[in-house]
N, C-alpha and C positions, 0 to 999 in steps of 0.2 A: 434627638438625644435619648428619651425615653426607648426607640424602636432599637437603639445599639443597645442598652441594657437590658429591653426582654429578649434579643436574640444572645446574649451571653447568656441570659440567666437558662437559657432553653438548652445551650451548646453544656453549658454545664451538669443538666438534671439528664440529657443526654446520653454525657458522656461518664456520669456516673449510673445511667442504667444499663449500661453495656459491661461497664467493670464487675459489676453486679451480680449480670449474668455470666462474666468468665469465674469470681471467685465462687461462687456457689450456682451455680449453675440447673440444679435439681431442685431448688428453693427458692429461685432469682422469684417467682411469683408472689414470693408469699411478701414481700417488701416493695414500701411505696416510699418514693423520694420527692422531697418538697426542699424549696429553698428560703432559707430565711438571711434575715441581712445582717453584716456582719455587726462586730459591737466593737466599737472604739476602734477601731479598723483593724482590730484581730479575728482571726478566725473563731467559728462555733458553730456549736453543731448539738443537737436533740435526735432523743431516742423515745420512743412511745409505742406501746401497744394500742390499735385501736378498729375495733372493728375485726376481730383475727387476723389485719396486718401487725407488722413490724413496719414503724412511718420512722424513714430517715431523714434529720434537716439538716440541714448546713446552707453556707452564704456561698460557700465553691463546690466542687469536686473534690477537693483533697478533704474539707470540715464532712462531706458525706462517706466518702469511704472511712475515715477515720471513726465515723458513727458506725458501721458497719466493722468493723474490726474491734471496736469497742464491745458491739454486742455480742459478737462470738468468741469473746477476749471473755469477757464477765458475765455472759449467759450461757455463753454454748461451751464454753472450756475446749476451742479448737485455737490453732498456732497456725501463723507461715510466715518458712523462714527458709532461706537458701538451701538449709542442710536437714529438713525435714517438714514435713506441713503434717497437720493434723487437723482433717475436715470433717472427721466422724463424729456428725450432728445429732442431735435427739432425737428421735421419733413425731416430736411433739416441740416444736418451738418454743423457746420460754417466754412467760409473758412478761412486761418490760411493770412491773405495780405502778410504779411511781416513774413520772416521765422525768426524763437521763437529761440535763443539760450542761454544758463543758465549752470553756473560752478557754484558748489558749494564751496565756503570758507572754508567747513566744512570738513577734510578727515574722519573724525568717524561722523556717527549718532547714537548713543547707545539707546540700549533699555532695559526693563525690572530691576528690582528688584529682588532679593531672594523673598520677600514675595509675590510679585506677583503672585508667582508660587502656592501659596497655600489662597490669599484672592479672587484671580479671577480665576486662572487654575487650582484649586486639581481635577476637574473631567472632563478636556476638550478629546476631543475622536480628532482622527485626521480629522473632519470635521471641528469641530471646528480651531483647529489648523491651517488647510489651510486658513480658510478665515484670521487668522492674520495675518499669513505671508504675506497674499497680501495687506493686510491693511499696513503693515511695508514697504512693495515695493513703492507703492503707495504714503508714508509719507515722502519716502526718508531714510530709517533709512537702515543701512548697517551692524550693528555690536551690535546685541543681544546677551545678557546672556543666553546659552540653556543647562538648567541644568535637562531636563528632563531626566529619566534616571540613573543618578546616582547611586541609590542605587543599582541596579543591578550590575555596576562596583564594588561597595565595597562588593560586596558578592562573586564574584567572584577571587578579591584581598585578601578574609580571607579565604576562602574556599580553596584558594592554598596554605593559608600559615597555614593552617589545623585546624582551628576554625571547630566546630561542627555547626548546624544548632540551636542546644540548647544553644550553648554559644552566638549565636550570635540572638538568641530570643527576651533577650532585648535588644538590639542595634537598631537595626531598629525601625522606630517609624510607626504610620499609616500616611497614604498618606496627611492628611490635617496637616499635621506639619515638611514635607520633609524640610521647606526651615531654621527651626530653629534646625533643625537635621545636617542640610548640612554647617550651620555655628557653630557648636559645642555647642550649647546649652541648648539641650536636648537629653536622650536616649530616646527610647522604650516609647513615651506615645503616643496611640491611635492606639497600635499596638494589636500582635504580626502581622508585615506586610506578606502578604502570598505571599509564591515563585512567584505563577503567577500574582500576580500583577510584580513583578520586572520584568519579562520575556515580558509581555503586553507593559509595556513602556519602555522596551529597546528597542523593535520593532517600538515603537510610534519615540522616539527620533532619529531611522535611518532616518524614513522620513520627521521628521523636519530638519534636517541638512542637506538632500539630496536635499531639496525643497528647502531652505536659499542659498547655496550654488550655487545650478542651477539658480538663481537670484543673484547672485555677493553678497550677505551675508554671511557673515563672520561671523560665529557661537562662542562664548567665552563659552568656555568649563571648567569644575570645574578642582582644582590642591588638591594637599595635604597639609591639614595646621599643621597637629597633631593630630585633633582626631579621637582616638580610641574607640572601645568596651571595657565595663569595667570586661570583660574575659578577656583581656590584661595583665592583673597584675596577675594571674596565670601563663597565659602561656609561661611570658617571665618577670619573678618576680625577674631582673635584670635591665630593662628597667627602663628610668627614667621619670617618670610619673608624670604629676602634677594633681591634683584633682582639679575641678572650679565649679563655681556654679552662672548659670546665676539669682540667687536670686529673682524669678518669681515662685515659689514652686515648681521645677522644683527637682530632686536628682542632686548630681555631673556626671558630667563627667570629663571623662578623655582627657589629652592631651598631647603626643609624646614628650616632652624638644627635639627640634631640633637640640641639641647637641647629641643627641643618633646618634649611628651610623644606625641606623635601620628608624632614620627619613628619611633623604636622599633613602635609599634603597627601603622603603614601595613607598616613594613620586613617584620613579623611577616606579614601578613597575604597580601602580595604572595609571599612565600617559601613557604605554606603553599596557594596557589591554585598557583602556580607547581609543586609540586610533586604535585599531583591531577592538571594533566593533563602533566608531562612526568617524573614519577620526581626521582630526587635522588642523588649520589655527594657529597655534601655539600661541594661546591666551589664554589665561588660569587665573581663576579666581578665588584668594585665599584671604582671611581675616583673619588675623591675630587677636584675642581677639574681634571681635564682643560685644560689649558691657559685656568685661570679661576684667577686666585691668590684664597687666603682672605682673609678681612676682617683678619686679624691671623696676625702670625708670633709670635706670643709662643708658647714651646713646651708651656705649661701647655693651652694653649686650644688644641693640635692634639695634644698626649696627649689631652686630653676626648673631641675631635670622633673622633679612632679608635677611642677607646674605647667609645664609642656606637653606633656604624657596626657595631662585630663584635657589639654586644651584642646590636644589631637582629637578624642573623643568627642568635645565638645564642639570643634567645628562640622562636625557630621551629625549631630544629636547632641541638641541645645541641652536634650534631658537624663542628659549620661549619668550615670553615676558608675564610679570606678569600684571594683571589688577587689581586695586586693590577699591574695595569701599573706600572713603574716610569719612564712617559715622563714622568710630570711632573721628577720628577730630572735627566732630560735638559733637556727643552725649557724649561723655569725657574729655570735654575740659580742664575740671582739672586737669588729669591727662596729656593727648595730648597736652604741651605747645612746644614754636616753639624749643630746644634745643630735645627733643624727636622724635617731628616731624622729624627734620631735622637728625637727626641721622638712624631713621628707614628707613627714603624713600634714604638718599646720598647712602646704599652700596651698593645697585641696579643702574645696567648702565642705565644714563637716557635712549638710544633706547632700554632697556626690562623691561620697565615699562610704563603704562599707570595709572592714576589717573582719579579717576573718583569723581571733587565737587556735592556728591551727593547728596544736597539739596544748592542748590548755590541762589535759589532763595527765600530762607528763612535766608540764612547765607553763603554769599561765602566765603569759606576756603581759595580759593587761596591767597586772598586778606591778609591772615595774617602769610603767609606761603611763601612770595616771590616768589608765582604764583608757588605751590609746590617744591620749590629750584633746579628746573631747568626741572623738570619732563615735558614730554607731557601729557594733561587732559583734561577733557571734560567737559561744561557748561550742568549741569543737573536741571529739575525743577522736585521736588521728587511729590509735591502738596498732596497729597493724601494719609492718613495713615489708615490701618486698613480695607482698601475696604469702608470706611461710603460713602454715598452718599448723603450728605449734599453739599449745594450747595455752593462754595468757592473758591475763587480763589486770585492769584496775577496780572492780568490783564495789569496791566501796567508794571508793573516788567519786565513781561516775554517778554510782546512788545518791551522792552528799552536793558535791561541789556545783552543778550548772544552778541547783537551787541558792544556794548559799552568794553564789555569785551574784545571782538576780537580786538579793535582797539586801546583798550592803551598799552600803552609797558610795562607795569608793569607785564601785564599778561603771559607775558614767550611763553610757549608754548604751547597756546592754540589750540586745533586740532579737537575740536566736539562743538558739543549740544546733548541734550540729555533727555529721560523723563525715572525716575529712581523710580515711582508711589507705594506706595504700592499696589495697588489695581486700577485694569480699569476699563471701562464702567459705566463712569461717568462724567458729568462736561464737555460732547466732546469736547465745546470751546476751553478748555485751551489748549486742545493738537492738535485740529486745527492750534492754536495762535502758539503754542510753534514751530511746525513742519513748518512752514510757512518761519522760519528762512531759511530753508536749502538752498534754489535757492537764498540767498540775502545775500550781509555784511551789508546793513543800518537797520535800527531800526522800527519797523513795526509799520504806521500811524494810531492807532486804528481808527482815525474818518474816515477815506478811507476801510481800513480792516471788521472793524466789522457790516457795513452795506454791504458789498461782502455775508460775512458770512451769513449773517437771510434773501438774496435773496437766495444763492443757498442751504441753510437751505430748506427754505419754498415756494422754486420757484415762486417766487412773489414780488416783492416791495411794503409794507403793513405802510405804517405810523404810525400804532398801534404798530404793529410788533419794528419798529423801535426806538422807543416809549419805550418799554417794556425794549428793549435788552440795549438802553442808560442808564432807571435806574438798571437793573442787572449792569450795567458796573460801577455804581458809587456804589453800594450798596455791593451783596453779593461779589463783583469779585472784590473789592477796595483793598484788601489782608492786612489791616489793624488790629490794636490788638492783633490778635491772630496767633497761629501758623499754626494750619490748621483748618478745618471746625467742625461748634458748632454741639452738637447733641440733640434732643428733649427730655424732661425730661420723656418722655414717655417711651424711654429706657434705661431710668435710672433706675435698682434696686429701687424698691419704698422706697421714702424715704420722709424724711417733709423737708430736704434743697432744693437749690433752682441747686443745681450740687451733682454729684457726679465724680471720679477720674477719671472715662474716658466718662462718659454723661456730657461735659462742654457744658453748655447752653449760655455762652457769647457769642455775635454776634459781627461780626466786623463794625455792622449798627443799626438803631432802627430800632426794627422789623416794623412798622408803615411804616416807609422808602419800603418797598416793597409792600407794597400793590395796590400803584398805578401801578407797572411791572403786579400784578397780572391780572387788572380789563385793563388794555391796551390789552394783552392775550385776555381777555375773547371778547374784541369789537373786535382783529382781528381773529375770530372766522369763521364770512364769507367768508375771504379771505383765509384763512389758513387752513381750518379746515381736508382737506384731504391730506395735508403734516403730512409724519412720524413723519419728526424732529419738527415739530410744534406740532405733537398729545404728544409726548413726555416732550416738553418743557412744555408745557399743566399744564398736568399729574404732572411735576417736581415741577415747581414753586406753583403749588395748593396745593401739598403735603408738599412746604417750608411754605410756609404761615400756615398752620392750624399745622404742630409741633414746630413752634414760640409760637402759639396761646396757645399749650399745658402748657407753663411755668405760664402766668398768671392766666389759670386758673386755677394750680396747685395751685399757691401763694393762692389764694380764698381758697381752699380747707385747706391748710396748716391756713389762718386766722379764718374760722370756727373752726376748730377743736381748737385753741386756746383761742375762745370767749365760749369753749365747747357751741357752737349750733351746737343739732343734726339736725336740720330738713335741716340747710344750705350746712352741712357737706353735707349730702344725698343728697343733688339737686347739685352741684357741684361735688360732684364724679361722680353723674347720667351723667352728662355733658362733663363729661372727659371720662369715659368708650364710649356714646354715641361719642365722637371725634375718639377714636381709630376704632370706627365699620366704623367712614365715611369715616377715612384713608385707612380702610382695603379693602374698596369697592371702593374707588380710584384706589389703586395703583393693586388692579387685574386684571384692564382695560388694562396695559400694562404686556409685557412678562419680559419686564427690572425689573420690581418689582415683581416677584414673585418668592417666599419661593420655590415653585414646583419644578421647574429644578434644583435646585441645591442639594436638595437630590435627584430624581428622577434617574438623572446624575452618582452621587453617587455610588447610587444602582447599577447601571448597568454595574459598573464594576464589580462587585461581579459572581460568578460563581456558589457559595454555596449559602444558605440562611445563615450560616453564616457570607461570608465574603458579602453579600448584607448587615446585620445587623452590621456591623462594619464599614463599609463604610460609613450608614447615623450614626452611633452615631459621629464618624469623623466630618460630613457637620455640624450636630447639633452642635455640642462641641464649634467650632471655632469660631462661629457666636455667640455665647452665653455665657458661662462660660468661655470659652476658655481653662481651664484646668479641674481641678478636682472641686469638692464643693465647696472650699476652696479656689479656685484661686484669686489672686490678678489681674489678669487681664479681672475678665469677664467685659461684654460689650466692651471691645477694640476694638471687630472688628462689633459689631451692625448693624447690616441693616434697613432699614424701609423699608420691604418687607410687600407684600399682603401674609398673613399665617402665618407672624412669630410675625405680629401686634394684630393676632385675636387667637393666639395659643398659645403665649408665652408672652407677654407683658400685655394682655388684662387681663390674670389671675392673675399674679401676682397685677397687680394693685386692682385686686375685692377682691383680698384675704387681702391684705392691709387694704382698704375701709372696709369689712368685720370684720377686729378684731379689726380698729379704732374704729366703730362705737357700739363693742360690750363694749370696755374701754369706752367709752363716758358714755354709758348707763349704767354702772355699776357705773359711776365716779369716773374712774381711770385713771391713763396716758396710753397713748399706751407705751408698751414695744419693741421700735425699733428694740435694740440690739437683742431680743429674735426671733422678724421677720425675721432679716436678718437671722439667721441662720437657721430657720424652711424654709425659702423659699429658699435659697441654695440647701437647700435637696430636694425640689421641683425640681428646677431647676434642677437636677443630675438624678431625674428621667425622665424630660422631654428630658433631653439628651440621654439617654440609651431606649427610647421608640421609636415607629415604627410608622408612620401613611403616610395617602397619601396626599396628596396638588393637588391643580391643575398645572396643565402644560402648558395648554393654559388660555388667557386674557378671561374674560367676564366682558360682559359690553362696552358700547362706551366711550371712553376715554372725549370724546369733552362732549356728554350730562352729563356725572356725572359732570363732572369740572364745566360746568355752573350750575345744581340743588347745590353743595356744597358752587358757590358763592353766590349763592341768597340765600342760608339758613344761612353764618357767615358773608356775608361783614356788615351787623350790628350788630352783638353782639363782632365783633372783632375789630370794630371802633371805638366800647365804649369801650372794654377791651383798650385799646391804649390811647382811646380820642384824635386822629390825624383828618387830616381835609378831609380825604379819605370818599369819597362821590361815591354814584354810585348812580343812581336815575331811570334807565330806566332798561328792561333788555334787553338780548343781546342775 
């Protein structure tokens, strides 16, 4: 026993001296790492100068990187973060006076979403992968969802229980829709998936959970909730099967009745393959009706079905504990009342269950659920739906609430925090803010916090700067209104209203309200200009400002065509097209905004020209129609990318403009209904087509952001009529 704990404790000083040397690399020597043990079985970790080192301690990997991210957090005033890092160190290492020591509150830091996996990761390579996991070490976060992988396991769970490679054709879907596959809500669309992709990322997932692990991360690994392939109902046309239909245009799938005896059996059997080729920390993570209500609320018959569900786990690993998304709570609530609730989560032992409030910062569940009626759970902030990168947030919420939580007793057993996103690399702030929890139980001072943040942001103490990130703080990040971030009418399906069902253009602010954050930006220009996270913020806020900008002008265009003036119409769409070309040539300045890498990505996992042409139809799909022609969900997941503004957005709005103004000149209405569905099929070709994007930025980020502001801070001053003055330039 003692030889299994000095070989952890060695795999861990290890594997945080390798992180070491990737995050600082020119310095990795000047730092010694020691492990010390943990305290009450939460994590901790010490900082000390000694001997002209820097001595890192911690009881894991994640308490040591956290020490290290601590020191260049409050010594070295450096940041890393998806959308800017800042490593420019002192000359001169600072010395640590007083030795640093820090226990977190927290026994879980959870990470990830289902859809994460597919609005941010459907093409990450393991390069990509390592630098998160050390971004996740670094943040403190200890216990991710890693569901990379899986489908490999379900092929090789049907393939023994003698499914053909043709029955199980459509079952698998393509790689950009693994995570609505993995919770039961679609078969086979964006498929047929090819063997070697599943063979590629079951390779990928040994060394994410090898690397998690070697860093005291605890990997949550997927369970068996019920569904099947709908060869199913042949091969075992005794089985009790339910048909669902997640009502997104989606066909049925099928789902195991966990009273089958063959539920438990598959469940077993799936957790026991799954655990040959990826290990096991016995957490395991299963969802029950994902926005699919049960056949019955009767609470007898959802005590059963959970009952069954842990036991499944539990015949394959006595020491399962069940992790569960608590979105159903959220997004069903009419169905989800507390006699439900409590029926479903009581016939699991509260120690093998984990709840996860996975949008607690839009609606904590705990709070109406008796702090989930005695369950352990974690303080999640979801923020961010769809991957949009719209800029929004809860700001204060998130500074106040996971502490607040921790400290009333109403809240049971509270045991984490957690950021549960649909989509990352975006918005870094929040999940700065959010992660900042880890090392503290009080409530985080934004007005001490968020000027830390825009020094070690932008390595400088800039008044403009400060200036800027005060009204971001009251404006876009006030988290008011709405429920998550508005999006530009510019990706909205062209239309004459002023939204459409998932381009909601309501702001949680008047758009006016930001433009002096803008024009503060632009005067700290001097100071800032060769900081990442400032070329970024830049870039970010210049690009919120002008798809604000889009709405009013749209309204123009929409009150032309109603006064049928062509010549207005024409100057006004001239104007809006011309906006989308200045957008497109903004945001190609940065790597963050561009269309290129993410089909590029794509492609490259391809081995055929086939499966390279299925792959980008995949990247296309998701970001655009999301399904078929037809789909009720396109735009949901929108980006305001450089390429997909000048490639896809840009046309359809000309084609719009184009048969508006040929109705005008005829003197007839425009026929909407008939557009949308001509452009649909556009749209389905643009899906299913092939081209290339750039992969790298061009352009200076800083120079286009000031020629953009001196070309709209007056025509956008008058669209507003606010009292946003700029009079010099900068």
């Amino acid at each position: 026993m003692l030889q299994v704990k000095t070989s952890v404790a060695q795999l861990n000083v290890n594997a945080s001296k390798a992180l070491i040397g990737r995050v600082v690399p020119t310095i990795a020597s000047k730092f010694e790492v020691e492990e010390i043990p943990a305290m009450e079985g939460n994590d901790v970790f010490e900082i000390e100068s000694k001997g002209g080192q820097i001595i890192l301690r911690g009881n894991n990997g994640v308490a040591i990187a956290s020490a290290l991210y601590q020191y260049l957090d409050e010594y070295c005033h450096c940041q890393v973060t998806w959308n800017g890092v800042n490593m420019r160190l002192p000359k001169e290492l600072p010395v640590v006076a007083t030795k640093v020591r820090k226990q977190t509150p927290y026994q879980y830091r959870y990470y990830l979403n289902y859809c994460t996996f597919n609005y941010s990761m459907s093409w990450w390579d393991w390069s990509r992968w390592e630098k998160e996991i050390d971004w996740m070490a670094l943040h403190g976060i200890n216990l991710p969802l890693s569901i990379t992988g899986e489908e490999y396991t379900w092929y090789l769970v049907y393939k023994d229980m003698g499914f053909t490679d043709e029955e199980l054709k459509d079952f698998f879907c393509g790689p950009s829709y693994f995570a609505w596959f993995w919770m039961g809500n679609l078969d086979g669309w964006g498929g047929p998936l090819p063997l070697s992709w599943m063979k590629s990322h079951s390779e990928l997932q040994q060394k994410i959970v090898q690397r998690q692990r070697a860093l005291g991360i605890k990997p949550v690994l997927p369970a068996f909730t019920g569904h099947v392939p709908a060869a199913f109902k042949k091969k075992y046309p005794n089985a009790k099967l339910k048909a669902t239909n997640w009502t997104n245009g989606f066909a049925d799938t099928y789902i195991l009745d966990s009273e089958d005896p063959m539920f438990a059996q598959i469940g077993k059997v799936f957790l026991e393959t799954q655990t040959k080729l990826y290990g096991t920390d016995h957490l395991y993570s299963a969802d029950t009706f994902n926005e699919n209500e049960p056949p019955s609320d009767e609470p007898a018959f959802l005590s059963k079905l959970s009952a069954r569900v842990y036991e499944g786990m539990k015949q394959a690993d006595p020491e399962a504990v069940w992790v569960m998304q608590g979105w159903l709570f959220y997004s069903d609530r009419k169905f989800w009342k507390a006699p439900q609730i409590e029926a479903l989560l009581k016939a699991v032992p509260n120690d093998k269950m984990l709840l996860l409030d996975l949008a607690a910062e839009i609606e904590p569940v705990w709070k109406r659920t008796n702090a989930f009626y005695g369950k352990p759970w974690i303080w999640n902030m979801l923020h961010n739906f769809g991957g949009n990168i719209s800029l929004f947030g809860r700001m204060e919420t998130v500074a106040n609430e996971p502490a607040k939580a921790l400290h009333n007793p109403a809240s049971g057993q509270m045991k984490g925090i957690g950021l549960t996103m649909e989509g990352i690399e975006q918005n870094p702030v929040l999940y700065e803010l959010m992660m900042h929890h880890t090392w503290q139980d009080a409530a985080i001072d934004l007005d001490k916090w968020l000027p830390q943040y825009v020094l070690n942001r932008y390595g400088v103490a800039d008044a403009q700067a400060l200036k800027a990130w005060d009204i971001l703080r009251r404006t876009v990040y006030n988290g008011q209104r709405i429920r998550d971030g508005a999006e530009s009418i510019i990706a909205a399906r062209p239309t004459f209203d002023s939204m459409t069902r998932w381009a909601k253009t309501v702001l949680n602010y008047k758009a006016e309200e930001l433009l002096p954050a803008w024009e503060a930006l632009i005067k700290a220009v001097p100071n800032c200009k060769t900081s990442d996270g400032f070329q970024y913020d830049l870039v970010d806020v210049t690009r919120q400002v002008l798809a604000n900008y889009a709405l009013p002008l749209q309204r123009k265009i929409v009150a032309a065509y109603e006064r049928k003036d062509l010549n207005d119409f024409k100057k006004q769409g001239a104007a809006f097209i011309m906006l989308i070309d200045d957008m497109d040539q903004l945001l190609a300045t940065r790597k963050d905004f561009l269309l290129g890498p993410w089909i590029s990505d794509a492609r490259r996992w391809g081995s055929t020209p086939q499966e390279k042409a299925l792959y980008e139809r995949n990247a296309r799909n998701l970001i655009t129609l999301w399904g078929d022609a037809n789909s009720p969900l396109n735009e949901y997941a929108c980006r305001q990318w450089s390429g997909l503004l000048n490639d896809f957005y840009k046309p359809r709005w000309q084609q719009f403009f184009a048969k508006t103004i040929d109705a005008l000149q005829q003197g007839n209405t425009m026929n909407v209904e008939a557009f949308q569905k001509d452009i649909s099929q556009w749209e389905w070709q643009w899906v299913n087509s092939q081209k290339t994007f750039p992969v790298q930025p061009s352009g200076d980020p800083v120079v286009v952001a000031k020629k953009l502001f001196q070309k709209y801070k007056s025509v956008i001053t008058a669209a507003y009529g606010s009292s946003f003055t700029a009079t010099k330039k900068y």
